[in-house]
VOGU-3710 file (C-alpha; in Angstrom, 3 decimals, decimal comma):
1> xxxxxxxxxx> -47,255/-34,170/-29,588  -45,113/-36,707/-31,270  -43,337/-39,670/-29,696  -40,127/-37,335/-28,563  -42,195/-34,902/-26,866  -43,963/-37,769/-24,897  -41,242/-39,269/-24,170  -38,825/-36,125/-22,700  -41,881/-35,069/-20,712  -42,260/-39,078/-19,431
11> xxxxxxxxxx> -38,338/-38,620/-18,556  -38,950/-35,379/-17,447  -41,428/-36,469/-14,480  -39,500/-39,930/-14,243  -36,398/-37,665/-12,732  -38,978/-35,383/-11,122  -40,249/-38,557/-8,973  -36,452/-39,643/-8,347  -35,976/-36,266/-6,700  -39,489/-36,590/-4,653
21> xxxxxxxxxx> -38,722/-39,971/-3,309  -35,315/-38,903/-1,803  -37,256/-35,548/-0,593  -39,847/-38,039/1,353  -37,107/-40,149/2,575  -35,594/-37,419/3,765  -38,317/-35,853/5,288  -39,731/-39,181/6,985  -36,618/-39,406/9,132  -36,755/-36,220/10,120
31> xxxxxxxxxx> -39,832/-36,791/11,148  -38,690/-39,809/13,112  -36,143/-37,730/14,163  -38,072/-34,757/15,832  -40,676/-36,921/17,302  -38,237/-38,368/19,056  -37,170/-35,660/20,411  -40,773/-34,412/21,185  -40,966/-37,637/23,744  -37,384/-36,929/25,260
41> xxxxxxxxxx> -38,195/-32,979/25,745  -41,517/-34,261/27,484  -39,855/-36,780/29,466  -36,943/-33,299/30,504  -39,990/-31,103/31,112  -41,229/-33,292/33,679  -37,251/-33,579/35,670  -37,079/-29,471/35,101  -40,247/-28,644/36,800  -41,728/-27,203/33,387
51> xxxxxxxxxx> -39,786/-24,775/32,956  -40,501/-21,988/30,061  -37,625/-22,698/27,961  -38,015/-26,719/27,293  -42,174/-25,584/26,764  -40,669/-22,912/24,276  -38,848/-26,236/22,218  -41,694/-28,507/22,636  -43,826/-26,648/20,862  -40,817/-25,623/18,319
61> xxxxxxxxxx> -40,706/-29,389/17,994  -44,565/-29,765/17,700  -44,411/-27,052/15,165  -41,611/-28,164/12,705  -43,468/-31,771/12,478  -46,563/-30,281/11,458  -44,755/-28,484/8,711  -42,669/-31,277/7,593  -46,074/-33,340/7,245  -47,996/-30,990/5,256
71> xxxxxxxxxx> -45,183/-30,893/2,881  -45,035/-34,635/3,038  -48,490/-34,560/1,936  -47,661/-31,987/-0,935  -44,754/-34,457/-2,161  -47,032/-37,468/-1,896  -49,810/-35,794/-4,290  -47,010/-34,471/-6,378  -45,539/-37,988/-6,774  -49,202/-39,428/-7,452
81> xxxxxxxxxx> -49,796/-36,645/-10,296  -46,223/-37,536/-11,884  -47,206/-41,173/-12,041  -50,289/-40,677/-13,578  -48,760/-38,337/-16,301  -46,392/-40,858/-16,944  -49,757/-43,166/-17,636  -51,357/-40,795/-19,350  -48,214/-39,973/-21,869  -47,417/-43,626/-22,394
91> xxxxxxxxxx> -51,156/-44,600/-23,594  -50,936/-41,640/-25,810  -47,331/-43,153/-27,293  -48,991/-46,570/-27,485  -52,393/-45,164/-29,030  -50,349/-43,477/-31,744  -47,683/-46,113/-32,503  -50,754/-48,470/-33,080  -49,519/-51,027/-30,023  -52,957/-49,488/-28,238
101> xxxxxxxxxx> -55,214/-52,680/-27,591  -59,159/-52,506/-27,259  -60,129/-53,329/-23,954  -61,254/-57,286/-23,674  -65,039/-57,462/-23,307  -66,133/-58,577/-20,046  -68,535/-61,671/-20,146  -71,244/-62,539/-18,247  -69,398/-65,883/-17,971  -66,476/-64,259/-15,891
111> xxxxxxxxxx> -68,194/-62,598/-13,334  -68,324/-64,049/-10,147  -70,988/-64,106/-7,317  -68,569/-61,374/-5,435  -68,861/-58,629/-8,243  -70,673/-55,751/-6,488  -73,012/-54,836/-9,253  -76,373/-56,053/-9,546  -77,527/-57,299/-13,057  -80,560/-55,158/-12,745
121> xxxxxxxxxx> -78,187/-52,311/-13,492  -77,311/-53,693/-16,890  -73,994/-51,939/-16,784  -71,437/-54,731/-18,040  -73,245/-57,806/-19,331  -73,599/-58,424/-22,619  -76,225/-57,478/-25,034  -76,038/-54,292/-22,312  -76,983/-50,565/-23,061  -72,970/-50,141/-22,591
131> xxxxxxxxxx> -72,405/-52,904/-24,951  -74,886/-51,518/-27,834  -73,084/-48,007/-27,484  -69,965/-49,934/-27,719  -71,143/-51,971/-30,739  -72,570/-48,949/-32,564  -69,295/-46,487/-32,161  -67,008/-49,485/-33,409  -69,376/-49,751/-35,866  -69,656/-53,899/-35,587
141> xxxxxxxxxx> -73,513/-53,841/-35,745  -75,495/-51,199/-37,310  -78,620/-48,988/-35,504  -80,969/-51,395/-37,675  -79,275/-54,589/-37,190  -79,622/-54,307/-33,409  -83,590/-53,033/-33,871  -84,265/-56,627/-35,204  -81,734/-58,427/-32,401  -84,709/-59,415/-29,754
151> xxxxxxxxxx> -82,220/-59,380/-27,215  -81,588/-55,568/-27,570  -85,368/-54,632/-27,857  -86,175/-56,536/-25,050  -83,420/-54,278/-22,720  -85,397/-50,584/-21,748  -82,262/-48,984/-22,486  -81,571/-49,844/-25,557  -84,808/-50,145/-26,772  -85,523/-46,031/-26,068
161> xxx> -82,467/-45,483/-28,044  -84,042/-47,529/-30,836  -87,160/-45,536/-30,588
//
Protein backbone atom coordinates (compact mmCIF):
# COMPACT_ATOMS: atom_id res chain seq x y z
CA UNK A 1 0.00 0.00 0.00
CA UNK A 2 1.29 3.43 -0.66
CA UNK A 3 0.67 6.58 1.35
CA UNK A 4 -2.91 7.28 -0.58
CA UNK A 5 -4.21 3.98 0.12
CA UNK A 6 -3.32 4.43 3.89
CA UNK A 7 -4.53 7.37 4.07
CA UNK A 8 -8.33 6.92 2.26
CA UNK A 9 -8.66 3.79 4.37
CA UNK A 10 -7.47 6.08 7.71
CA UNK A 11 -10.34 8.59 6.36
CA UNK A 12 -12.35 5.87 5.55
CA UNK A 13 -12.66 4.51 9.32
CA UNK A 14 -12.18 8.23 10.62
CA UNK A 15 -15.94 8.87 9.04
CA UNK A 16 -16.83 5.30 9.98
CA UNK A 17 -16.19 6.30 13.84
CA UNK A 18 -18.08 9.77 13.25
CA UNK A 19 -21.11 7.71 12.27
CA UNK A 20 -20.59 5.16 15.41
CA UNK A 21 -20.33 7.88 17.94
CA UNK A 22 -23.67 9.54 16.90
CA UNK A 23 -25.12 5.76 16.68
CA UNK A 24 -23.98 5.35 20.58
CA UNK A 25 -25.26 8.67 21.44
CA UNK A 26 -28.19 7.85 20.06
CA UNK A 27 -28.61 4.66 21.42
CA UNK A 28 -27.50 5.71 25.11
CA UNK A 29 -30.53 7.96 25.39
CA UNK A 30 -32.68 5.64 24.32
CA UNK A 31 -31.54 3.67 26.70
CA UNK A 32 -32.09 6.36 29.30
CA UNK A 33 -35.15 6.75 27.74
CA UNK A 34 -36.75 3.19 28.05
CA UNK A 35 -35.41 2.59 31.44
CA UNK A 36 -37.23 5.21 32.43
CA UNK A 37 -40.04 4.06 31.37
CA UNK A 38 -39.32 0.50 32.77
CA UNK A 39 -39.50 2.30 36.47
CA UNK A 40 -42.77 4.33 35.57
CA UNK A 41 -44.58 1.04 34.02
CA UNK A 42 -43.48 -0.70 37.40
CA UNK A 43 -44.55 2.04 39.50
CA UNK A 44 -48.45 1.76 36.98
CA UNK A 45 -48.35 -2.01 37.48
CA UNK A 46 -48.49 -1.68 41.05
CA UNK A 47 -51.83 1.27 40.88
CA UNK A 48 -53.47 -1.31 38.07
CA UNK A 49 -53.43 -4.34 40.16
CA UNK A 50 -50.93 -6.10 37.60
CA UNK A 51 -52.78 -6.26 35.08
CA UNK A 52 -51.68 -8.41 31.78
CA UNK A 53 -51.34 -5.63 29.47
CA UNK A 54 -48.75 -3.16 31.46
CA UNK A 55 -46.76 -6.94 32.25
CA UNK A 56 -47.05 -7.40 28.34
CA UNK A 57 -44.94 -3.65 28.00
CA UNK A 58 -42.69 -4.26 30.82
CA UNK A 59 -41.21 -6.93 29.46
CA UNK A 60 -41.45 -5.18 25.79
CA UNK A 61 -39.48 -2.54 27.66
CA UNK A 62 -37.09 -5.11 29.34
CA UNK A 63 -36.66 -6.59 25.96
CA UNK A 64 -35.84 -3.57 23.66
CA UNK A 65 -32.99 -2.50 26.36
CA UNK A 66 -31.38 -5.69 26.15
CA UNK A 67 -31.22 -5.32 22.42
CA UNK A 68 -30.17 -1.81 22.32
CA UNK A 69 -27.18 -2.91 24.73
CA UNK A 70 -25.89 -5.72 22.84
CA UNK A 71 -25.71 -3.51 19.91
CA UNK A 72 -24.11 -0.90 22.08
CA UNK A 73 -21.57 -3.40 22.77
CA UNK A 74 -21.19 -4.27 18.94
CA UNK A 75 -20.65 -0.36 18.22
CA UNK A 76 -18.22 -0.04 21.11
CA UNK A 77 -15.88 -3.00 19.70
CA UNK A 78 -16.48 -1.65 16.27
CA UNK A 79 -15.28 1.83 17.35
CA UNK A 80 -12.22 0.16 19.29
CA UNK A 81 -11.21 -1.90 15.98
CA UNK A 82 -11.51 1.47 13.83
CA UNK A 83 -9.16 3.20 16.21
CA UNK A 84 -6.71 0.73 16.20
CA UNK A 85 -6.68 0.52 12.30
CA UNK A 86 -6.25 4.02 12.26
CA UNK A 87 -2.91 3.14 14.55
CA UNK A 88 -1.99 0.53 12.70
CA UNK A 89 -2.22 2.51 9.11
CA UNK A 90 -0.52 5.59 10.47
CA UNK A 91 2.73 3.60 11.81
CA UNK A 92 2.78 1.97 8.49
CA UNK A 93 2.69 5.77 6.74
CA UNK A 94 5.31 6.85 9.27
CA UNK A 95 7.50 3.54 8.88
CA UNK A 96 7.57 4.15 5.13
CA UNK A 97 7.98 7.95 4.94
CA UNK A 98 11.11 7.32 7.22
CA UNK A 99 9.51 9.67 10.27
CA UNK A 100 9.29 5.95 12.13
CA UNK A 101 11.52 6.37 15.38
CA UNK A 102 13.24 3.32 17.23
CA UNK A 103 11.79 2.87 20.43
CA UNK A 104 14.06 4.67 23.36
CA UNK A 105 15.84 1.97 25.36
CA UNK A 106 14.62 1.63 28.75
CA UNK A 107 17.41 1.94 31.49
CA UNK A 108 17.88 0.36 34.48
CA UNK A 109 18.32 3.94 35.77
CA UNK A 110 14.56 4.82 35.03
CA UNK A 111 12.84 2.22 36.62
CA UNK A 112 11.33 2.82 39.73
CA UNK A 113 10.73 0.64 42.89
CA UNK A 114 6.84 0.43 41.60
CA UNK A 115 7.67 -1.38 38.21
CA UNK A 116 5.99 -4.80 38.58
CA UNK A 117 8.73 -6.89 37.15
CA UNK A 118 11.26 -8.53 39.10
CA UNK A 119 14.95 -8.24 37.86
CA UNK A 120 15.28 -11.93 38.18
CA UNK A 121 13.22 -12.03 35.01
CA UNK A 122 15.84 -10.16 33.04
CA UNK A 123 13.21 -8.90 30.67
CA UNK A 124 14.11 -5.04 30.27
CA UNK A 125 17.43 -4.19 31.90
CA UNK A 126 20.24 -3.75 30.11
CA UNK A 127 22.87 -6.11 29.03
CA UNK A 128 19.32 -8.35 29.04
CA UNK A 129 18.57 -11.48 26.81
CA UNK A 130 15.95 -8.85 25.15
CA UNK A 131 18.65 -6.37 24.83
CA UNK A 132 21.33 -8.88 23.11
CA UNK A 133 18.47 -9.93 20.57
CA UNK A 134 17.94 -6.32 20.15
CA UNK A 135 21.67 -5.56 19.71
CA UNK A 136 22.27 -8.48 17.33
CA UNK A 137 19.11 -7.75 14.79
CA UNK A 138 20.24 -3.95 14.63
CA UNK A 139 23.34 -5.30 14.10
CA UNK A 140 25.26 -2.75 16.77
CA UNK A 141 27.34 -5.62 18.31
CA UNK A 142 28.22 -8.71 16.57
CA UNK A 143 27.51 -12.65 17.93
CA UNK A 144 31.41 -12.58 18.81
CA UNK A 145 31.71 -9.23 20.23
CA UNK A 146 29.07 -10.01 22.86
CA UNK A 147 30.85 -13.74 23.54
CA UNK A 148 33.85 -11.72 24.94
CA UNK A 149 31.41 -8.89 26.82
CA UNK A 150 31.54 -10.65 30.53
CA UNK A 151 28.43 -9.06 31.20
CA UNK A 152 26.54 -11.12 28.51
CA UNK A 153 28.26 -14.51 29.42
CA UNK A 154 27.59 -14.07 32.81
CA UNK A 155 23.43 -13.76 31.96
CA UNK A 156 22.00 -17.78 31.39
CA UNK A 157 20.14 -16.48 28.61
CA UNK A 158 22.37 -15.12 26.65
CA UNK A 159 25.06 -17.20 27.38
CA UNK A 160 22.97 -20.55 25.84
CA UNK A 161 22.53 -18.49 22.82
CA UNK A 162 26.30 -18.03 22.72
CA UNK A 163 26.79 -21.69 23.12
Amino acid sequence: MEHTEFTNQIEKHKTRLKRNYIAIEIIGYLKLLLSLMIGASLSYLFFTDFKTGTIVIILAEVLAVTVLWIYHDKLRSKINHSNEIIVIYKGHMYRLSGIWEAFPRVEQSALDETFNIPEDQDVVVDLSFIDFMERMHKGQISAEEQKETPAYAKNPATKFFLM
